[in-house]
C-alpha positions as CSV (number, residue, x, y, z in Angstrom):
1,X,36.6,-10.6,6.1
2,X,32.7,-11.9,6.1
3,X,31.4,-10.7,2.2
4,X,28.0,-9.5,2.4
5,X,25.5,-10.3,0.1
6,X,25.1,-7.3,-2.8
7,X,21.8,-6.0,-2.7
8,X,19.3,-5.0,-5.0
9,X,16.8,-2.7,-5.7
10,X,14.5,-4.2,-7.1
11,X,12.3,-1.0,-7.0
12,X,14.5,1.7,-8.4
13,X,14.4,2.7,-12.5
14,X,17.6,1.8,-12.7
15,X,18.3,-1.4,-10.7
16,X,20.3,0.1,-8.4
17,X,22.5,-1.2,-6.0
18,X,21.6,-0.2,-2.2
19,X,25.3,0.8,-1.2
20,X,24.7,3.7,-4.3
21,X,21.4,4.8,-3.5
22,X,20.3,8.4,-2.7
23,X,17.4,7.5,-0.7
24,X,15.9,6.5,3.2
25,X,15.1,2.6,2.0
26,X,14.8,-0.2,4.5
27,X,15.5,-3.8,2.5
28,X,14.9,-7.0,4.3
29,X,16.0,-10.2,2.3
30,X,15.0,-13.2,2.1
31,X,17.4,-14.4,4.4
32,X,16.8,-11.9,7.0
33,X,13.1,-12.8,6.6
34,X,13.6,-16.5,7.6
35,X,15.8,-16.5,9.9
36,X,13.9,-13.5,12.1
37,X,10.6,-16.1,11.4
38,X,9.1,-12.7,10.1
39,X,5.9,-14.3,8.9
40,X,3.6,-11.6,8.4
41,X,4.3,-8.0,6.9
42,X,3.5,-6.2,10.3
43,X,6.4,-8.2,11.7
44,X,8.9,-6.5,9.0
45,X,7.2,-3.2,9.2
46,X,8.1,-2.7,13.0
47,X,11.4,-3.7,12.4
48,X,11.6,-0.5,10.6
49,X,11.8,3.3,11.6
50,X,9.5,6.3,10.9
51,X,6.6,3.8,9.5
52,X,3.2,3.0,11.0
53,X,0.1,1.5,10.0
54,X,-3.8,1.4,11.8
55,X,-5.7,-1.1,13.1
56,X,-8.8,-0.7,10.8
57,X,-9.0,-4.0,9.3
58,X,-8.1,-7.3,9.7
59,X,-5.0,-7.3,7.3
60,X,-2.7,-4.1,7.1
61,X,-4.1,-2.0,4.2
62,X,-3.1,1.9,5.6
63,X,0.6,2.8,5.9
64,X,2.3,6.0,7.2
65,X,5.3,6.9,6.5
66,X,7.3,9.8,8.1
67,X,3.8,11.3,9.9
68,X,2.0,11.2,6.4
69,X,-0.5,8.8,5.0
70,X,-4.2,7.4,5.6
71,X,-6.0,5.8,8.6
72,X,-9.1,4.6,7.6
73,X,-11.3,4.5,4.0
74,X,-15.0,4.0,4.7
75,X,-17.9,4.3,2.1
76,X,-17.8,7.9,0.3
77,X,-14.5,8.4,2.0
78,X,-12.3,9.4,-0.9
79,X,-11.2,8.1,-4.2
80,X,-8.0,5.7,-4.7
81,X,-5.5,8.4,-3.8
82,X,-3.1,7.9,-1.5
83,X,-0.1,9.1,0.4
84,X,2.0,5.4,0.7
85,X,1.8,3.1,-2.4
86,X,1.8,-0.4,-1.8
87,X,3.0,-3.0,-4.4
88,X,3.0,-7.1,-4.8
89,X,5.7,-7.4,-7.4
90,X,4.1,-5.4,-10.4
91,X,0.6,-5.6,-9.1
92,X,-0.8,-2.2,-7.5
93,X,-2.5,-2.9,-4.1
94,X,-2.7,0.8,-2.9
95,X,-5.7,1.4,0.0
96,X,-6.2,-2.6,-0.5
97,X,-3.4,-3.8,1.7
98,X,-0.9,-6.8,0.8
99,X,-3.3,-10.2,0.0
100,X,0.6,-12.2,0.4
101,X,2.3,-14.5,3.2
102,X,6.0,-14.2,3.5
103,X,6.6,-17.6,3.3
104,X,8.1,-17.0,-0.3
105,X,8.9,-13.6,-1.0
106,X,12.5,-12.5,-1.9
107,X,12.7,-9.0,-0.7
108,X,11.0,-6.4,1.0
109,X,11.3,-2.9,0.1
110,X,10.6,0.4,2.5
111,X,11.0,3.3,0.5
112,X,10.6,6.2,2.8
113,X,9.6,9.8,1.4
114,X,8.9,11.0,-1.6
115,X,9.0,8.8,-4.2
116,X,6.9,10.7,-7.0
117,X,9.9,11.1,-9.3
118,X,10.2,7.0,-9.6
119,X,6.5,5.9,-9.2
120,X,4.3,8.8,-9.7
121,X,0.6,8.2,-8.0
122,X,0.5,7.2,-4.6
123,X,4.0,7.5,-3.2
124,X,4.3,11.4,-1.9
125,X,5.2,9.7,1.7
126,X,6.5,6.5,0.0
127,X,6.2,3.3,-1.2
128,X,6.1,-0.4,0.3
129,X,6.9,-2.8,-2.5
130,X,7.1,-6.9,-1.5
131,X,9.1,-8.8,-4.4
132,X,7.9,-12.5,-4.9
133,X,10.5,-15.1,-5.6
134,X,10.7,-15.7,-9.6
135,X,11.2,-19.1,-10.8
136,X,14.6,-20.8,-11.4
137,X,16.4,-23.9,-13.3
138,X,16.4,-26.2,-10.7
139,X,13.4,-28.3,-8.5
140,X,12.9,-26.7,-5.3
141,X,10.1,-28.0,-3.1
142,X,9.1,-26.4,0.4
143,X,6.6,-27.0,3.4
144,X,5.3,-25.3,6.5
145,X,2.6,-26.1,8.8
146,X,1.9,-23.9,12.0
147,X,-0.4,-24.6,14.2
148,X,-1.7,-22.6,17.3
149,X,-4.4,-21.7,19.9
150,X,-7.5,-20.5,18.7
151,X,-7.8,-22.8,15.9
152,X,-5.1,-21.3,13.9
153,X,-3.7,-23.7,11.2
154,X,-1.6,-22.8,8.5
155,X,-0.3,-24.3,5.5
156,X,2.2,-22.9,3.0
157,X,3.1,-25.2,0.2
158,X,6.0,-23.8,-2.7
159,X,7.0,-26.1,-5.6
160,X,9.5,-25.1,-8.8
161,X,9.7,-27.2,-11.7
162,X,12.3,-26.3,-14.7
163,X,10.3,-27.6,-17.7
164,X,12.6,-27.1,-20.1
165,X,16.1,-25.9,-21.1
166,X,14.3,-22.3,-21.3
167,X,11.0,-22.6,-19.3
168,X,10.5,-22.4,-15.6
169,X,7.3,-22.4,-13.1
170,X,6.8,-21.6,-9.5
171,X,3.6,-22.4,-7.3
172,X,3.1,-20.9,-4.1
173,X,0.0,-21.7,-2.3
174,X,-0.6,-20.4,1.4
175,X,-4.1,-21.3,3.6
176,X,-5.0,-19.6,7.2
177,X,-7.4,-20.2,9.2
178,X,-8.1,-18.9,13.1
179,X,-10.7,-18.0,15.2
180,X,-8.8,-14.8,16.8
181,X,-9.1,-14.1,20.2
182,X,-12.2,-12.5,20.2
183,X,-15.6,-14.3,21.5
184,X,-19.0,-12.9,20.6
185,X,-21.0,-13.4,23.7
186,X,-25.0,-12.8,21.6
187,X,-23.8,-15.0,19.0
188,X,-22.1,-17.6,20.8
189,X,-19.4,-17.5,18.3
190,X,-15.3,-16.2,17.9
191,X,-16.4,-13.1,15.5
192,X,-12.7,-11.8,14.2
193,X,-12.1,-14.9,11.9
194,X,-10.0,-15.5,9.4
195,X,-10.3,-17.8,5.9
196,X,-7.5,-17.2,3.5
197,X,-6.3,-19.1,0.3
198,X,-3.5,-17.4,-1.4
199,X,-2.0,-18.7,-4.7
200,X,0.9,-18.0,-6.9
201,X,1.8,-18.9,-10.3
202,X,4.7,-17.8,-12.1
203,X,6.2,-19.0,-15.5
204,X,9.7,-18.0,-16.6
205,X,10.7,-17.8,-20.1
206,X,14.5,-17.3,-20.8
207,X,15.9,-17.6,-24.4
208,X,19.9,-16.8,-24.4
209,X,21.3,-16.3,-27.9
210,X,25.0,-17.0,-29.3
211,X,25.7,-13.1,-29.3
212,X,25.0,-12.7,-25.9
213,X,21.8,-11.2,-25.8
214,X,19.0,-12.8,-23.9
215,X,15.4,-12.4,-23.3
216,X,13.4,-13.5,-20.3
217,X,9.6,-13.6,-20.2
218,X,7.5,-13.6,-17.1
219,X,3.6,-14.5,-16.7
220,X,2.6,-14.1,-12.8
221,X,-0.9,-14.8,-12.1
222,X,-2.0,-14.2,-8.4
223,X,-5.6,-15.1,-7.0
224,X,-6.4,-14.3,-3.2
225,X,-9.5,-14.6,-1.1
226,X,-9.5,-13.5,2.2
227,X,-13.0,-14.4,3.6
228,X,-12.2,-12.5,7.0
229,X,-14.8,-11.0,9.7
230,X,-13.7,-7.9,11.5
231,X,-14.8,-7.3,15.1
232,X,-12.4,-5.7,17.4
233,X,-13.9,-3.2,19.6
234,X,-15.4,-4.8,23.1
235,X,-16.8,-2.4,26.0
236,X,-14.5,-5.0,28.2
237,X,-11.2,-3.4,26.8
238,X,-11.4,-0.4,29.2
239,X,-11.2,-2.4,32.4
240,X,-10.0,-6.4,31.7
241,X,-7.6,-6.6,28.9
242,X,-7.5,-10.4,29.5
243,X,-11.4,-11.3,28.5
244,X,-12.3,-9.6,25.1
245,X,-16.1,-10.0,25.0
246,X,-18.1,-8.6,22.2
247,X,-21.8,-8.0,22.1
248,X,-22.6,-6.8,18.2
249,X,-25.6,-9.0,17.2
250,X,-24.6,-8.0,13.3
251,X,-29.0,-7.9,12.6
252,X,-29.1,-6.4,8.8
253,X,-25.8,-7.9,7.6
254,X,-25.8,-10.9,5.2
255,X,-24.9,-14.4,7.5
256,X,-25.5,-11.9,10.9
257,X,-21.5,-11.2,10.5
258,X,-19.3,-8.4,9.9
259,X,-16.6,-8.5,7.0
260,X,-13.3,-7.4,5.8
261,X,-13.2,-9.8,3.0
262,X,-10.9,-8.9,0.3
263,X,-11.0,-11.3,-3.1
264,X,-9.5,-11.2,-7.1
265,X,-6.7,-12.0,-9.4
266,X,-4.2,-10.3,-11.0
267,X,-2.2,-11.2,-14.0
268,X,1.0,-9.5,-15.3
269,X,3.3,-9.9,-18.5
270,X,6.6,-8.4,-18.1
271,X,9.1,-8.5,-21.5
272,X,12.9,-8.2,-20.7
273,X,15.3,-8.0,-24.0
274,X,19.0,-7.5,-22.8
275,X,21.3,-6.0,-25.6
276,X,24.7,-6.9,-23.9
277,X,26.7,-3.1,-23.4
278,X,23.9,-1.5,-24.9
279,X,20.5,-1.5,-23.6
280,X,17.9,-3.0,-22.0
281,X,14.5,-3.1,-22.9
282,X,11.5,-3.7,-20.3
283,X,7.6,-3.6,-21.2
284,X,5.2,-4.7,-18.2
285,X,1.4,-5.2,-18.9
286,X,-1.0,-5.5,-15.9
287,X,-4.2,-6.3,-14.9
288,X,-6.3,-6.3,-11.7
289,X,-9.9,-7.3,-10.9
290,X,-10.8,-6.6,-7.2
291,X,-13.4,-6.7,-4.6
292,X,-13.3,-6.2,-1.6
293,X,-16.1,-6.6,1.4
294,X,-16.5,-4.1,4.4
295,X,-19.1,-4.6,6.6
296,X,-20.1,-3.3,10.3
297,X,-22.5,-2.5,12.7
298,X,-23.1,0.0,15.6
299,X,-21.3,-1.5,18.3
300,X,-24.0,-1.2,20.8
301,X,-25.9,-3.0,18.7
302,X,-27.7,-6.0,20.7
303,X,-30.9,-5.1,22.8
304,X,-30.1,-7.5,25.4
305,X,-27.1,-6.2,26.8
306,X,-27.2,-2.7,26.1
307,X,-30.7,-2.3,26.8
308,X,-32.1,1.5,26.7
309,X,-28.6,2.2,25.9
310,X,-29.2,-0.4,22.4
311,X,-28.5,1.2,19.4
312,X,-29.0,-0.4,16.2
313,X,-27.3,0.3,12.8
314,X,-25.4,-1.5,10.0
315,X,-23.6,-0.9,6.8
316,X,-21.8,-2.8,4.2
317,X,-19.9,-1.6,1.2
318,X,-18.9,-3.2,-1.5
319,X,-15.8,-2.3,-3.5
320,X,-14.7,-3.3,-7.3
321,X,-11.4,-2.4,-8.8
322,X,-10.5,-2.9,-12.3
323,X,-7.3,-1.2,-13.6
324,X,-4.7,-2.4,-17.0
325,X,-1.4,-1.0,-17.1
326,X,1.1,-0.9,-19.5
327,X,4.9,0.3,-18.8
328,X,8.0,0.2,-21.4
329,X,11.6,1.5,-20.6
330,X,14.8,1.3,-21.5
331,X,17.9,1.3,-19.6
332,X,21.4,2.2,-21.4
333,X,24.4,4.3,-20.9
334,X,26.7,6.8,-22.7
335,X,30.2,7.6,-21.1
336,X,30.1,8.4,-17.6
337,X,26.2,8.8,-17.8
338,X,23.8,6.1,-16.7
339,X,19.9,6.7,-19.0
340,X,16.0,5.2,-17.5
341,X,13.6,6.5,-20.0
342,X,10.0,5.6,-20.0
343,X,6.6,6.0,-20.1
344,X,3.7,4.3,-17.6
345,X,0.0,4.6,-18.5
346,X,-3.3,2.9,-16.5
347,X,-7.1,3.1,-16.4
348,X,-8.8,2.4,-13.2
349,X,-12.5,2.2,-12.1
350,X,-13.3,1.8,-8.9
351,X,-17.0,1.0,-8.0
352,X,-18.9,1.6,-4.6
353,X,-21.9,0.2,-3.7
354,X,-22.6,1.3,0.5
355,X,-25.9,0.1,2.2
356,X,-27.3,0.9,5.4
357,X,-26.4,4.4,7.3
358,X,-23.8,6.3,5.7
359,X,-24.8,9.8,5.4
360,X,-26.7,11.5,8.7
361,X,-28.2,14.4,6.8
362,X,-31.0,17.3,8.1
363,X,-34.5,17.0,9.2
364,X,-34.0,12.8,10.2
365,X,-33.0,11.7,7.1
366,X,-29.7,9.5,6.0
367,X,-28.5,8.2,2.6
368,X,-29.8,4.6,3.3
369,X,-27.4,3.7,-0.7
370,X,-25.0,5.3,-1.9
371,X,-23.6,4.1,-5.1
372,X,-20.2,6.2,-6.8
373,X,-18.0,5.5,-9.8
374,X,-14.4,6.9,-10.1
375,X,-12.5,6.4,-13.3
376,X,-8.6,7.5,-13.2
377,X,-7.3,7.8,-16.5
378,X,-3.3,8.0,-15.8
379,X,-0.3,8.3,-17.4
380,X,3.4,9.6,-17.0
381,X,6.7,10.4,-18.6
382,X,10.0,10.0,-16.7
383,X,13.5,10.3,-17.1
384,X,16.3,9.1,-14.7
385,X,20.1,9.9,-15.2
386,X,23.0,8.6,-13.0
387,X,26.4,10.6,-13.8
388,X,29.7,8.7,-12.7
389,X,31.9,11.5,-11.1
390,X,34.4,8.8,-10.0
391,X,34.7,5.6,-8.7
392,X,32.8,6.5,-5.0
393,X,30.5,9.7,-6.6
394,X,28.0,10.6,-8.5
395,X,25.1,13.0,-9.7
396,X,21.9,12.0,-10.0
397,X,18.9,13.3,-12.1
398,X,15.0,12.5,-12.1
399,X,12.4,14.3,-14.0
400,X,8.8,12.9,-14.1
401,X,5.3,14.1,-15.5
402,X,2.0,12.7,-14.4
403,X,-1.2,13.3,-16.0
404,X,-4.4,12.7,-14.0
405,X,-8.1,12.9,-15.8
406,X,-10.0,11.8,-13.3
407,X,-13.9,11.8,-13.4
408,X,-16.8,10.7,-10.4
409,X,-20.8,10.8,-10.4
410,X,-22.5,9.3,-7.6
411,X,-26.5,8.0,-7.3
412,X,-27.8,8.2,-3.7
413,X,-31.0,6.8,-1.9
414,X,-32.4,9.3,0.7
415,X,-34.7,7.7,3.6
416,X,-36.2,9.1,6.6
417,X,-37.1,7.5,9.8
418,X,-40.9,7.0,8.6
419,X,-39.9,4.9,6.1
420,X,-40.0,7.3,2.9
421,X,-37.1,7.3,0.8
422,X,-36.1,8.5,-2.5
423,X,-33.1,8.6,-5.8
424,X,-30.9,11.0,-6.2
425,X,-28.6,11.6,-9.8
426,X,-25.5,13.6,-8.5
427,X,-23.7,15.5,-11.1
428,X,-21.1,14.2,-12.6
429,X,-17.4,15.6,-12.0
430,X,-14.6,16.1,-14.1
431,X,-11.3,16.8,-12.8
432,X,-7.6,17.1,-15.1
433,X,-4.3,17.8,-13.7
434,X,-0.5,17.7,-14.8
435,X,1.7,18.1,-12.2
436,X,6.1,17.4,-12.6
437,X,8.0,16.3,-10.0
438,X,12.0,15.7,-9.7
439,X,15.1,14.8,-7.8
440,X,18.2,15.9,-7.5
441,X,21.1,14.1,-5.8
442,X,25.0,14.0,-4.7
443,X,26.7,11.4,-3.9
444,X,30.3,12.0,-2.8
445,X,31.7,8.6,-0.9
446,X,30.0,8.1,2.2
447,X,28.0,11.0,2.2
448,X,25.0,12.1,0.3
449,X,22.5,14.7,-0.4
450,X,19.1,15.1,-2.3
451,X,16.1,17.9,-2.9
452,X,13.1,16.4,-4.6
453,X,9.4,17.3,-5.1
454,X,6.6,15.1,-4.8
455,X,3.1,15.2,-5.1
456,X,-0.2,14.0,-4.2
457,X,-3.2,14.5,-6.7
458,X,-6.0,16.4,-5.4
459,X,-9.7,14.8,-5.7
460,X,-13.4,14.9,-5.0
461,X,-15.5,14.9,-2.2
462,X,-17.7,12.4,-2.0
463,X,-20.6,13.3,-0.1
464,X,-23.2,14.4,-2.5
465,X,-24.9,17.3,-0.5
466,X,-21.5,18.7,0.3
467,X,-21.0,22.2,-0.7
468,X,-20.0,22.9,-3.6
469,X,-17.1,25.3,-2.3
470,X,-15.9,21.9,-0.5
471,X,-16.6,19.6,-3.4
472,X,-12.7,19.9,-5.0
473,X,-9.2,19.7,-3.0
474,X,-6.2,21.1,-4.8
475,X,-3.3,18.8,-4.9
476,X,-0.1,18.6,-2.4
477,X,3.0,18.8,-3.3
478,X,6.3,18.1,-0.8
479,X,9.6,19.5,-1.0
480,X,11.9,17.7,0.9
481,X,15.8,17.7,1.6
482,X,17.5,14.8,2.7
483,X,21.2,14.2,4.4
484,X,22.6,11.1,4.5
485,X,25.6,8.9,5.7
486,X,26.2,4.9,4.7
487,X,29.4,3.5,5.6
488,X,30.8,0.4,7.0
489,X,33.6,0.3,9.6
490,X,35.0,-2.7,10.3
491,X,31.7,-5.1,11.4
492,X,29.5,-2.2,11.5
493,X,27.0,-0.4,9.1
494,X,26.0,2.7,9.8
495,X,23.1,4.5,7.9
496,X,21.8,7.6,9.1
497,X,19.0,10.3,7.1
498,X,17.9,13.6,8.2
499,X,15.1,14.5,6.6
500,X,12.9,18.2,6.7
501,X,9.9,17.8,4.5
502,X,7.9,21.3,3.5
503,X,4.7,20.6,2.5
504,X,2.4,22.5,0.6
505,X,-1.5,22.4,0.3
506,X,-1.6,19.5,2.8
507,X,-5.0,17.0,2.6
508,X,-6.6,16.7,6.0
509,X,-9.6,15.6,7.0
510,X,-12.4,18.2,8.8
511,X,-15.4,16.9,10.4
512,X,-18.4,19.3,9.9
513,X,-22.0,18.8,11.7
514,X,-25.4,19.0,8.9
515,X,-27.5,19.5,11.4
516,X,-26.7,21.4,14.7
517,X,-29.2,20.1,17.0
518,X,-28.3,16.5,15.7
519,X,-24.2,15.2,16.9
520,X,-25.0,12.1,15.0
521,X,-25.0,13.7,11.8
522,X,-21.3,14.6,11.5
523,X,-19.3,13.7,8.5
524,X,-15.6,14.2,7.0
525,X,-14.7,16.1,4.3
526,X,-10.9,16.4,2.9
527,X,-9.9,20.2,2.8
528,X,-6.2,21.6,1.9
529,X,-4.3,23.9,4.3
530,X,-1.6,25.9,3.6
531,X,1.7,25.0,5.2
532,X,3.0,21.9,7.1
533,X,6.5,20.5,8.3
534,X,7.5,17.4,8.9
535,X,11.7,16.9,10.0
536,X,13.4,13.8,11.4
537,X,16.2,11.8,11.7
538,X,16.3,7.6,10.9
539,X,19.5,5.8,12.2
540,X,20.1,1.8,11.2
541,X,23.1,0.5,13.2
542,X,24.2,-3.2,12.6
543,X,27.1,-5.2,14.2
544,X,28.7,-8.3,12.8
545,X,29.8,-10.2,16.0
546,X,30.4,-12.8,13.6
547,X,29.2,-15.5,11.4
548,X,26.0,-16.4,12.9
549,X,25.5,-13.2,15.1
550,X,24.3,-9.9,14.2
551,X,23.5,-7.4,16.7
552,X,21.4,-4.1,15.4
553,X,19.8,-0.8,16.5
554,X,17.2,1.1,14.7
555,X,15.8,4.3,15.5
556,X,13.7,7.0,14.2
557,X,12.9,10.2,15.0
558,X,10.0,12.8,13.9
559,X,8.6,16.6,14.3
560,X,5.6,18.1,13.0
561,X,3.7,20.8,12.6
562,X,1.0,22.6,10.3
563,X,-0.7,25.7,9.7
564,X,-4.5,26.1,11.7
């Protein structure tokens, strides 16, 4: 027999192993990673089933996941709410994308439907978590260098280093740099570049005493700035796909370029004590400072090409992020019966400053600024409980409650095409919700089956001369059952879930037009509907030929529908 390697999951309460788990996740490991040369997360992600992402910036920042989740996040767009969670380790990148190279990471996780019961906000359509390598008692020193057309060059440089008996640290630092494939024509100039520095520190603690129990500290700091421009849309698409020529002159952006720069650091503490056959005791502290950099123009925007056909408009938007989180739980057992219990509790503020034309209103006027502040005040009680039926099945149990105070004012600058403009207080809105969700799951051998609840909190509208009947959305909620099958035969693994997702109060996106004798001056608003279905099928085949040869088969299936 060939053993495989036990996995891990990293992201479940309870540490799980994947052979016992209840739930549609997709793990690719380290070595799978490496030896696929899956450098970039949109390599892993279309290795997977039932998961997509859009195009709308130059890393990967919106997921979807089973036909749910967001495609784009301009100025005044929404708060940070979301349908697919996405996580660096303990660090929260949710509608900010994944500032890491997979040059180091350990294992990537795919968590695929509701996930509310395990990690409350953003994961009603799941949750993408990437786990960094920690560091270990022994020197380990790697290299890579790739070089291609375009002026891509790329350097990814690790180094561990035990400094003690007890104390251990990891460096990871990852540069990229290329032109992309797009040439500016006006400018003279490749305008889709990338500039990225990436680093990693990580210091392990580990104190082992002579009863047994141990505790192991961990101090991860990550800092990431991605000074990237964004320009991929080119009149020359529609009729030569070989000569992508853009003509956007960038006039009222800083440096005459567009941006999807994304820059900050994040720090986290996380506190393990291990009571040997009793308990284990984890406490993680967080902290996240974030900006990030969008900024466009109206891509007929350069008089000499486009002629009477030039029109010219611009806006950037700047967005800060600052959240602190603190989580403690404890992990022990009684009997047959398997206990997480914890609490999770976080502040966020997210600031947005948007200049330039974000708003068409009435009469030929725009909000030329538009400045909003959302604080999220957050925090959530859970319980998870694994019953042992016998040696192949169990019972499993999750209850969660998450509390949401969330609260938004906005200050806007009205101008007209004259020239006039003038400042606008908003009120100030105050929002508090409480919403449960839970699993429950059987596991009987090779079979399993789960019903579980999720949510998605409900929000503001941004737009400040939105009605006031359209300022609120309720939240959504899913109820989903789920039918699964994991087994191995022989060489092959086969795991299959059926999924049938009922969703109520769904968030979607209407466009309404201020002024009807004006089609520029549409906006979005989010609005709930009533009903919605989504039902599928994701199958994950994998042969063993033998020691060096795997041969595998994914495939997903999905239906959907919802109310008018």
């Amino acid at each position: 027999s060939i053993a495989n390697q036990e996995i891990i999951v990293l992201g479940d309460l309870g540490l799980s192993k994947l052979k016992n788990t209840i739930s549609d996740i997709d793990i690719f490991t380290k070595t799978e990673i490496r030896n696929s040369n899956k450098t970039t997360l949109e390599d892993i992600l279309q290795s997977s089933t039932n998961i997509n992402y859009s195009g709308v910036s130059s890393r990967l920042r919106y997921f979807q996941i089973r036909g749910i989740g967001e495609y784009e996040q301009f100025a005044g767009q929404g708060g940070p709410n979301y349908y697919v969670g996405t996580l660096i380790d303990n660090f929260n990148f949710s509608g900010l994308g994944a500032p890491i190279s997979m040059f180091d990471v350990e294992q990537v996780e795919i968590f695929k439907g509701a996930q509310s019961f395990t990690f409350g906000q953003n994961s009603m359509a799941g949750l993408i978590r990437i786990n960094t390598a920690r560091p270990k008692q022994f020197k380990e020193s790697k290299f890579l260098l790739e070089i291609g057309n375009y002026n891509k060059k790329n350097i990814h440089i690790l180094h561990n280093q035990p400094i003690s008996e007890n104390l251990s640290l990891r460096v990871g630092i990852t540069k990229n740099n290329d032109d992309g494939f797009i040439y500016n024509n006006y400018l003279n100039d490749y305008s889709n570049k990338r500039d990225e520095l990436i680093s990693n520190l990580k210091l392990a603690w580990n104190n082992y005493f002579k009863n047994g129990n141990n505790l192991t500290i961990l101090l991860n700091i990550l800092d990431y700035n991605l000074d990237n421009n964004y320009d991929r849309w080119s009149s020359t698409n529609f009729n030569d796909f070989n000569n992508f020529i853009s003509y956007s002159d960038f006039e009222g952006l800083s440096g005459n370029e567009s941006k999807d720069a994304l820059s900050g650091n994040s720090q986290s503490l996380e506190a393990n004590y291990e009571k040997v056959g009793f308990y284990n005791f984890i406490t993680i502290i967080t902290a996240d400072n974030i900006t990030l950099n969008h900024s466009y123009d109206g891509d007929w925007s350069n008089p000499t090409h486009w002629g009477n056909y030039y029109y010219p408009f611009s806006q950037s938007e700047i967005r800060k992020r600052k959240s602190y989180s603190l989580e403690s739980k404890i992990l022990t057992s009684a009997k047959n019966n398997n206990f997480t219990i914890g609490f999770f509790i976080k502040n966020l503020e997210e600031r947005d400053n948007a200049n330039g034309f974000i708003f068409d209103l009435l009469n030929y006027t725009y909000i030329s600024n538009f400045n909003s502040n959302y604080l999220v005040e957050y925090s959530s009680f859970y319980l998870q409980d694994y019953y042992k039926i016998n040696e192949d099945s169990y019972l499993t149990l999750n209850i969660r409650q998450d509390n949401y105070k969330n609260e938004y004012q906005s200050i806007s600058t009205v101008s007209d095409y004259y020239g006039n403009s003038n400042l606008t207080n908003n009120p100030q809105y105050n929002k508090k919700e409480t919403i449960l969700s839970g699993r429950i799951g059987l596991k009987l051998k090779k079979y399993y089956l789960s019903i579980s609840r999720g949510h998605k909190a409900g929000g503001f509208n941004q737009n400040p001369f939105i009605s006031e009947s359209n300022r609120v959305y309720a939240p959504e909620y899913n109820n989903t059952l789920e039918l699964g099958y994991k087994n191995t035969i022989g060489m092959l693994n086969i795991d299959i879930n059926c999924f049938y997702m009922n969703r109520e109060n769904l968030h979607v996106n209407i466009a309404d037009q201020a002024d009807q004798e004006n089609p520029l001056s549409f906006y979005f608003f989010t609005s709930n509907i009533e009903n919605g279905i989504n039902k599928g099928i994701d199958l994950s085949l994998n042969l063993k030929l033998n020691k060096i040869n795997n041969l595998f088969l994914n495939v997903g299936t999905l239906d959907t529908q919802r109310d008018s």
